[in-house]
Each structure stands twice: as structure tokens, then as C-alpha cells.
PANU-610551 format. One record per residue (C-alpha): residue in one letter; x, y, z. Coordinates in steps of 0.2 Angstrom, whole numbers, plus 2048, in hexadecimal, padded with zeros to 3 digits. Each point is the difference from the previous one (the first is absolute). Layout:
<recs>
AXYZ
...
</recs>
This chain:
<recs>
X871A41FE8
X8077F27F5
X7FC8027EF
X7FA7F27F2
X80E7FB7F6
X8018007EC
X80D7F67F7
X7F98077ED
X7FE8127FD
X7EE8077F8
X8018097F1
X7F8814806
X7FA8097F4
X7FD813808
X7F480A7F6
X7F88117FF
X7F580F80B
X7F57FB80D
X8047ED801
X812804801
X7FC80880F
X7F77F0806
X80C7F67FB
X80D80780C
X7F580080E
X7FB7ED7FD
X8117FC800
X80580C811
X7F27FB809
X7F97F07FB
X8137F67FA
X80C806804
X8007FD814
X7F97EE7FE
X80A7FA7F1
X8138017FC
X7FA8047EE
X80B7FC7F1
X7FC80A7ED
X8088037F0
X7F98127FD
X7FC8087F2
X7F88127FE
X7F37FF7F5
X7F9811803
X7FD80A7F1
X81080D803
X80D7F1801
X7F47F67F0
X8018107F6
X814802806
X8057ED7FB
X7F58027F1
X7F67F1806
X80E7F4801
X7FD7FD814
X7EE7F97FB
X8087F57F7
X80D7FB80A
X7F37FE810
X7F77F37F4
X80E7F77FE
X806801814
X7EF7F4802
X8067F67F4
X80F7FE80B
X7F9801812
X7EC7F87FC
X7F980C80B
X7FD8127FC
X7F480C80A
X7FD8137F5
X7F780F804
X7F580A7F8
X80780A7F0
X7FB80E7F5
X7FB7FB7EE
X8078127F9
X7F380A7F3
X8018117F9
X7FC80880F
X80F7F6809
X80B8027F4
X7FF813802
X801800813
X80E7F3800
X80A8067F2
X8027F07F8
X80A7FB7F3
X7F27F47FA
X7F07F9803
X8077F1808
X7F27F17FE
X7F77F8810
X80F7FA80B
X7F37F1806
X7FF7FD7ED
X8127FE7FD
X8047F5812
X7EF7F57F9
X80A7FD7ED
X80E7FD807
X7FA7F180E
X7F17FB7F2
X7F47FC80F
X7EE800805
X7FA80E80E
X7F37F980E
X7F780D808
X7F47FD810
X7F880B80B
X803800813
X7F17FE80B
X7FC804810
X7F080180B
X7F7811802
X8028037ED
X7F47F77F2
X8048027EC
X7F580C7F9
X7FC7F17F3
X7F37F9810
X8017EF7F9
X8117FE801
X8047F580F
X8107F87FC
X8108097F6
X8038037ED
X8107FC7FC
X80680A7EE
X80D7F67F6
X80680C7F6
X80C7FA7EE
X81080E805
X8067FD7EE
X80080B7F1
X7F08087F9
X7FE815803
X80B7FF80B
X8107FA7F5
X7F68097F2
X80B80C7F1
X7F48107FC
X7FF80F7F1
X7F680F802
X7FF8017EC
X7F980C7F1
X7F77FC7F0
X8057F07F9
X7FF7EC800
X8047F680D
X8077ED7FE
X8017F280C
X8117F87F9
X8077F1804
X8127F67FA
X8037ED805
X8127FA802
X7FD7FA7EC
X7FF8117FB
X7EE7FF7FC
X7F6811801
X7F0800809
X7F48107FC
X7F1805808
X7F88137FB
X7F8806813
X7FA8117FA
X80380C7F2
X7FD81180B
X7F980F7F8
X80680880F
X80C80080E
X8007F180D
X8057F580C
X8087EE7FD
X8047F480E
X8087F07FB
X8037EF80E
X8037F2802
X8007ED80B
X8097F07FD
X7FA7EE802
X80E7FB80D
X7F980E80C
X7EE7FE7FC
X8037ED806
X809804810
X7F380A804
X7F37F37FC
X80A7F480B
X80480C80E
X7EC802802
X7FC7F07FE
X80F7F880E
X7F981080C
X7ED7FA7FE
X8067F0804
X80980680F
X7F380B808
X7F37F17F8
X7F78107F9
X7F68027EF
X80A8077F0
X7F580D7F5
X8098067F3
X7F880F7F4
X8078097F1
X7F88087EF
X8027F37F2
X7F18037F9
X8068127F7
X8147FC805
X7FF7EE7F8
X8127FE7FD
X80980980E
X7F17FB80D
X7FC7EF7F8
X8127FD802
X7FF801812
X7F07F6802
X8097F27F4
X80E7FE80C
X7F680080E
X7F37EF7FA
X80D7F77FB
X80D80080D
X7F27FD80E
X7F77F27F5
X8157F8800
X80580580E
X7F2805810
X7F17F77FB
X8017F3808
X808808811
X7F380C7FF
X7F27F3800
X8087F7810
X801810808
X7EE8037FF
X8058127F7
X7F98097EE
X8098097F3
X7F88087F2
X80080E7F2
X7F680F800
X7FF8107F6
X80581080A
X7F2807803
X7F57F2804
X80F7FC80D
X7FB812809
X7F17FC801
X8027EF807
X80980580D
X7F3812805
X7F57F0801
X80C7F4809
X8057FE815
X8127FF7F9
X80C7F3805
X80B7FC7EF
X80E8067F8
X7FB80B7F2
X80D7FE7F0
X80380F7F5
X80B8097F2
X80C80E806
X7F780F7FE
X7ED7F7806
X8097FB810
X809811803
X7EC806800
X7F67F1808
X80E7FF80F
X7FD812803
X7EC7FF7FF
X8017F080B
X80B80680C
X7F5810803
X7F17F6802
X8067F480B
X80581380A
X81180A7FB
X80D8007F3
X80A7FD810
X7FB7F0806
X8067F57F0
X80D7F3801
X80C8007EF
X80D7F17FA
X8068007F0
X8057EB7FD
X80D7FC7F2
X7FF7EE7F7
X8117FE808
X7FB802812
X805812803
X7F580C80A
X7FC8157FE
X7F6806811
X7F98117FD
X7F280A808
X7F08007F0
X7FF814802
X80A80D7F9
X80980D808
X7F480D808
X8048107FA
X7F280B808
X8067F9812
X8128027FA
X7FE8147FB
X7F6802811
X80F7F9808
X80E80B7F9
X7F4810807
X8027F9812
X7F27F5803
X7FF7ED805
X7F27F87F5
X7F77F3805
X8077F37F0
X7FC7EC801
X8107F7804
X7F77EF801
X8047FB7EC
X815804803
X8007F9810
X7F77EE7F9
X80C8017F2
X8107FE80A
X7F97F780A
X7FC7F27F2
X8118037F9
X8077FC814
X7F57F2801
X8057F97EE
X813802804
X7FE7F7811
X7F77F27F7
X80D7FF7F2
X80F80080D
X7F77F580A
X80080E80E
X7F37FC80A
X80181080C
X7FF80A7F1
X7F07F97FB
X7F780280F
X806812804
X7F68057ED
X7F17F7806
X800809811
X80180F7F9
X7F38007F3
X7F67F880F
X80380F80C
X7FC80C7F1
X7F17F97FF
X7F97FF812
X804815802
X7F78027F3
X7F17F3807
X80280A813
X7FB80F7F5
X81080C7FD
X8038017EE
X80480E7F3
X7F480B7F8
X7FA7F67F1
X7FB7F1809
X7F580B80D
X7F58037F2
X7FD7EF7FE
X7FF7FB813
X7EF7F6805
X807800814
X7FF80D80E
X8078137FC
X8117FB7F7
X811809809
X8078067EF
X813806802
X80E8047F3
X80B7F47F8
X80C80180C
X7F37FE80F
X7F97EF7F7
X8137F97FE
X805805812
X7EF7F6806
X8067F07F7
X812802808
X7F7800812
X7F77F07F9
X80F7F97F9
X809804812
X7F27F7808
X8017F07F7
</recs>
């Protein structure tokens, strides 16, 4: 068979337990025998992370830099719990945080739908697309576990002068978390949201707290009304399209209430939640789509889940669990069809879309892994293990 051609290599980013495994089946099974695939490699699993002492994270964020196009696997965020059973050196932060600071970019989330399985959310008849801010906040935050004392919020310009803010005088121990944003990344993102509603011609909703964070969340609102009153307006009127502002929690309950259909805006750590809820709803953690978009044109595909470590343990005692691979899959194949559009290779570009196609009409014909059976509105579902589900969307591919 004659494979697809690339002339620029994809930034791969391996990861950790039971998507590891999937991720070297995808790419036996599913790439490998159709396309002459070209990667820079880095090992992002938490061994080689903990070895390098994060320094391959870093440099993976800047191979995109290079290359454009990056696709990544799941990873392990260590805790105390990994820390023991890894025997790290350090609590090494979020790797998706590190890669997202590094490329300063905005992260679109969006369910895959296919027919035989409705959101739980019954209204919902069209997708929620999550446009998640992957800059900053918790997840770039500096903590203290701390005893009996006060606490300051300090701050010195370039002039020297000394900004003081007292934030608790504890009577006892505590905890203090300290972060932060810029305005030159809260404006990307307002920009990347508002030139992807215009794209997809969806509404923009955009919700935060400013009413108890006034500074820190009034800061993002701020940014937001007045770059789209300068800059979108007016596009946004001829496009027949709506943004507007609303408070978190009201934004939760508009959308409960909604039939979906727009691209919901949030901070970091509300779109690492929402995108999780949404994606549940709509029917696994599975079947979400995930590009992180840099303000430079650079682009992270990842699968929206993390790394599925009950599967993972069941799988080092012998057994073949029946994990999702439909998230991984969708994310090379959005790297695929993004570096075929960029290289203006055409061949490449339609091998992505027939793949995603043919993964989702075995799922449609009724085979499918365990936690879409579940869900399943058809006839008796045919429920197989991971590797049954990616050996069915060979045979598909193999009859196109």
C-alpha cells in the first residue's frame, strides 16, 4: 500500500499509563500502515519528566514553536500519592500547564456526536464548544502550607516602589496560594474567542466572578468589552452572532437551560471543570475534541481526559480493558489534518477526516467500548475491548 506522504514532522508528545498503551496501538493500527509518518519525539511520561527534571516539557513546548503542530497524550499531574509510587525527585507541576505558558494560547473543547447517543442535558441539541484561558491562574500558582503568623500580598515596580497588602494574620497554621495573569494573555484569549465565534459564526458567552474577585476577575471582563467594542462589534453584528458577559454561575445555569450551540469562554481552572461536565453530558470524557491555539498560529492536539489509571492497573494484572480510544484518536487526527492544511497537503487532510469518519460509523453500526454501552439508545450494543474497537475501525478504514 502506498502511504500519505509528510514533508514536516508533528511534534509527539508520549505520555503515561493506560493511554500510553492506546497511543501505541493508534499509531500501529490506525497510522502507521496508511501514513509515512514523520515526529520529533519527546517522552513526556512521568519516568523520563522526573529524569530530565522537566526540561523535556519544556523543550516539547518549544519543538511547536518550531514545527506549528503538536499532538500530546495524556500525562500524570504527580501528587503525594505519586510522588511515593514514582519516586520523584519533585512534585513536578501540570505538564499541560507548562506546554500552555510556554505557547500562551486559548484551549477549544468540543464534544464528538454521534447518533444513538443523546447528552444527558436533553435540551442539548447542538455542541458546546469550552474555550478555556491556558494561561496562568492555579495552575502557574506559588503555595505555603504556613503556621501562626501574618500573611502580605507584596508587590515592587521597576521604580522600586513597595506595594503591601495584609491577607490574613493566622492564629493558626494555613494555607496560602498566590497567582497570577497578564493583560497580553488575557487579550489573546479574548481575541482567540472572538476570531473562533466568528469562524464557526457561533455566540460567545464569557463568565467569571467579578463581583467578589473585582480586581483579578474585573480585569478579565475589562479586556474582554473593550477589545470587542474596538475590535468585533461591528463583525459580530454583520455575522448575525452575540457576545456577552455573565457571572459564573448564572452562565451554568444558562446553559442546564440552553439547546447548546456556542462557544462557552472561561478562566483556566472554570474550563478545566465545565469542559469535563460538558463533555460527560454530551456522553464520555472520551468523546471530546482538544486544541490548544497560540496567538501566533501554533497548535497542541490532545485527547480532554487524563490518563486512566484504574484501566491501566487492570492492564498490568493481564486483562484487556475496554478504555475509550475515540479522544486520542481525534486528537491526531486534528493534528494530521492541521499539518496537511498548513503544508498544503491535501492527501493528508482527507486521510484525518476519514478516519474520524470511520470511527464514527463503528460506533453508529453499534460496536463500541464499554462506557458508551451504557449510554447506547440503539439495539443490544456489541461491546468489545479496546483493542476489538481499534481493529473494527482498521477494517472500516481498509474498506474505504
Amino acid at each position: 500500500m502506498l502511504k500519505i506522504p509528510m514533508t514536516t514532522p508533528l511534534v509527539e508528545m508520549d505520555g503515561d499509563e493506560m493511554t500510553r498503551i492506546l497511543w501505541k496501538q493508534i499509531k500501529e493500527e490506525l497510522l502507521l500502515p496508511f501514513v509515512d509518518l514523520k515526529t520529533e519525539y519527546y517522552d513526556l511520561g512521568l519516568p523520563h519528566r522526573d529524569e530530565t527534571r522537566d526540561r523535556v516539557t519544556v523543550e516539547a513546548a518549544k519543538a511547536i514553536q518550531k514545527y506549528g503542530v503538536g499532538v500530546k497524550c495524556a500525562t500524570i499531574t504527580p501528587n503525594v500519592q505519586r510522588m511515593s509510587e514514582y519516586q520523584l525527585h519533585e512534585m513536578w507541576k501540570s505538564p499541560n500547564g507548562t506546554i500552555r505558558a510556554i505557547l500562551d494560547g486559548t484551549v477549544f473543547r468540543a464534544p464528538i456526536l454521534v447518533k444513538g447517543i443523546s447528552p444527558v442535558v436533553k435540551n442539548w441539541k447542538k455542541p458546546i464548544t469550552i474555550a478555556r484561558h491556558a494561561y496562568g491562574d492555579v495552575y502557574k500558582g506559588t503555595e505555603l502550607r504556613v503556621p501562626q503568623g501574618k500573611a502580605e500580598l507584596v508587590f515592587t515596580d521597576q521604580g522600586g516602589n513597595v506595594t503591601r497588602k495584609e491577607i490574613y494574620d493566622f492564629e493558626c497554621g494555613g494555607i496560602l496560594t498566590g497567582q497570577y495573569n497578564k493583560d497580553s494573555s488575557i487579550a489573546s484569549f479574548a481575541r482567540a474567542c472572538f476570531n473562533y465565534a466568528l469562524a464557526t459564526r457561533q455566540e460567545l458567552w464569557f463568565s467569571a466572578k467579578d463581583t467578589i474577585a473585582k480586581v483579578y476577575d474585573g480585569t478579565f471582563k475589562a479586556i474582554f468589552e473593550e477589545i470587542y467594542e474596538k475590535e468585533y462589534k461591528a463583525a459580530f453584528e454583520a455575522a448575525g452572532i452575540t457576545y456577552f458577559y455573565t457571572l459564573i454561575d448564572d452562565a451554568v445555569a444558562r446553559v442546564i437551560r440552553s439547546e447548546g450551540g456556542f462557544i462557552w469562554a472561561c478562566k483556566n481552572y472554570d474550563g478545566d471543570v465545565m469542559s469535563d461536565m460538558v463533555s460527560t453530558a454530551f456522553g464520555s470524557l472520551a468523546m471530546m475534541t482538544s486544541v490548544l491555539v497560540s496567538p501566533d498560529g501554533n497548535y497542541e492536539y490532545e485527547a480532554a481526559h487524563g490518563t486512566v489509571t484504574r484501566h491501566y492497573y487492570r492492564y498490568l494484572q493481564g486483562e484487556k480493558p475496554s478504555t475509550n480510544p475515540m479522544a486520542t484518536i481525534f486528537a491526531w487526527t486534528g493534528a494530521l489534518q492541521k499539518r496537511g492544511e498548513l503544508d498544503g497537503n491535501e492527501a493528508l487532510v482527507h486521510f484525518g477526516k476519514k478516519l474520524e469518519a470511520c470511527c464514527i460509523r463503528v460506533i453508529e453500526s453499534g460496536t463500541m467500548t464499554k462506557d458508551l454501552a451504557a449510554l447506547w439508545e440503539g439495539e443490544k450494543p456489541n461491546i468489545v475491548t479496546t483493542e476489538g474497537f481499534i481493529s473494527a475501525i482498521r477494517k472500516e478504514l481498509e474498506r474505504q
